[in-house]
Phi, psi and omega in degrees: 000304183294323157309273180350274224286321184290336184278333136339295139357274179305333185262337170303302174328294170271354155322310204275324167312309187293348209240302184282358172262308192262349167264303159276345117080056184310152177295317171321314192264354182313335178271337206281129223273121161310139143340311169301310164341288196281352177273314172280359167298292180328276234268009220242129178289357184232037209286188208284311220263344185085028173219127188193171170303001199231012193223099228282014176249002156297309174278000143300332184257345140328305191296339187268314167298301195289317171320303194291331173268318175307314189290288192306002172257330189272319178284324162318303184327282175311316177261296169325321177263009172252329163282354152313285185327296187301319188308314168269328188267296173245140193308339178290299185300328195288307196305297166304329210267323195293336187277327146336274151016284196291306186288339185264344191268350179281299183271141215321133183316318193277003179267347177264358167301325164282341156286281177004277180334310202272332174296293194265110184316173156066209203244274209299328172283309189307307217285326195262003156284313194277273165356288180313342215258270177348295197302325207284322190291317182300317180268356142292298166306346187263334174291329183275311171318339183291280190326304238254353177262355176294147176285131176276053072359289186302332195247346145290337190289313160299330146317305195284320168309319168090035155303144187273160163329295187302336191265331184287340161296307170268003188225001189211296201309313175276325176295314176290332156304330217290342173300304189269352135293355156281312153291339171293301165341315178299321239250291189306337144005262181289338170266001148281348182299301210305294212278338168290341195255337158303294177351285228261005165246019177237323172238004175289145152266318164220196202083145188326303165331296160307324168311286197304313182328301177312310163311299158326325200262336165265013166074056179243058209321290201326305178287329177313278174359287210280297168348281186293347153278337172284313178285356191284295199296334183277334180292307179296332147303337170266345172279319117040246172303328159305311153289289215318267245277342131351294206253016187256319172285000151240050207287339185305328169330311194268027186259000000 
């Protein structure tokens, strides 16, 4: 049913692309390429523009986007959910670090390229500092919101046990967080997709983001199109991916 319904969705979506480009050829929509157009492009072993599903620098610059997003989100991970964690569970960190935090947390991924540029040599560290910058904030705060929602119960009941730091940490801390780090993850996710495709049209040489850039700049709507559905689709697998391994480390949750 939830397949179906989703599949629905999807065709009202291009229904509705179609009706407003190629039927009703709305003014708004007059430069924008119908869906049959940006599909025989996709699909096309020759296609005009030099990009298709049939053209290994289309899946180069996939490869480049997903490396790049993937690594800034695996460093968000890493770094984000253990100082959420320290963030919440004690009040001393929490005291310092949040009003930071708070203040580094407004600005925009794309105001940090240019230190980005100037810090880190070469092409690839600017683009995945920025991308990071995005993921990271989103996967403190929401790991620091899971602490702060465990019932303080649970850590005098551990306490009374004669639980150690360490164990009231793996057995009450991580766990009662672990819903709102997951969610946070998503979240964060999806804001590395975002904040990867500023990047890469700003310090990129390749990836989608320098694609769709590219396009743009040769007036080529069909690869802007076929670009921008292609990160539609890598964000959604990967957020995706993201509930699968979500609900594999809670499945106690469904009990």
């Amino acid at each position: 049913m939830r397949g179906s319904l989703a599949l629905l969705g999807f065709t009202a979506a291009l229904v509705v692309w179609h009706l407003t480009t190629a039927v009703l050829r709305l003014p708004l929509f007059e430069k924008i390429t119908p869906p049959l157009t940006v599909f025989r492009e996709w699909f096309n072993r020759a296609p005009a523009f030099g990009l298709s599903l049939f053209t290994p620098v289309y899946y180069e610059h996939i490869a480049y986007s997903v490396y790049r997003a993937y690594t800034a989100f695996l460093l968000a991970v890493l770094l984000g959910v253990p100082i959420g964690l320290l963030m919440g569970w004690r009040q001393r960190v929490y005291r310092y670090t949040f009003p930071l935090l708070e203040m580094l947390r407004p600005i925009p991924p794309l105001a940090w390229v240019p230190l980005a540029i100037l810090m880190l040599p070469g092409i690839e560290p600017p683009v995945i500092y920025v991308t990071f910058i995005a993921a990271f904030f989103a996967t403190v705060l929401n790991t620091l919101l899971g602490v702060l929602t465990i019932d303080r119960s649970y850590f005098r009941a551990a306490e009374c046990l004669g639980f150690s730091p360490r164990n009231v940490l793996l057995h009450v801390v991580v766990p009662g967080a672990l819903p709102f780090i997951f969610t946070g993850l998503q979240i964060a996710m999806g804001l590395s997709w975002f904040a990867l495709v500023a990047g890469e049209m700003i310090a990129g040489r390749r990836g989608l983001g320098y694609m769709i850039f590219d396009a743009y700049n040769m007036a080529q709507i069909p690869t802007i199109i076929m670009g921008m559905l292609t990160l539609g689709l890598l964000g959604y697998l990967s957020s995706a991916l993201v509930r699968r391994l979500g609900r594999a480390l809670m499945a106690w949750r469904s009990l």
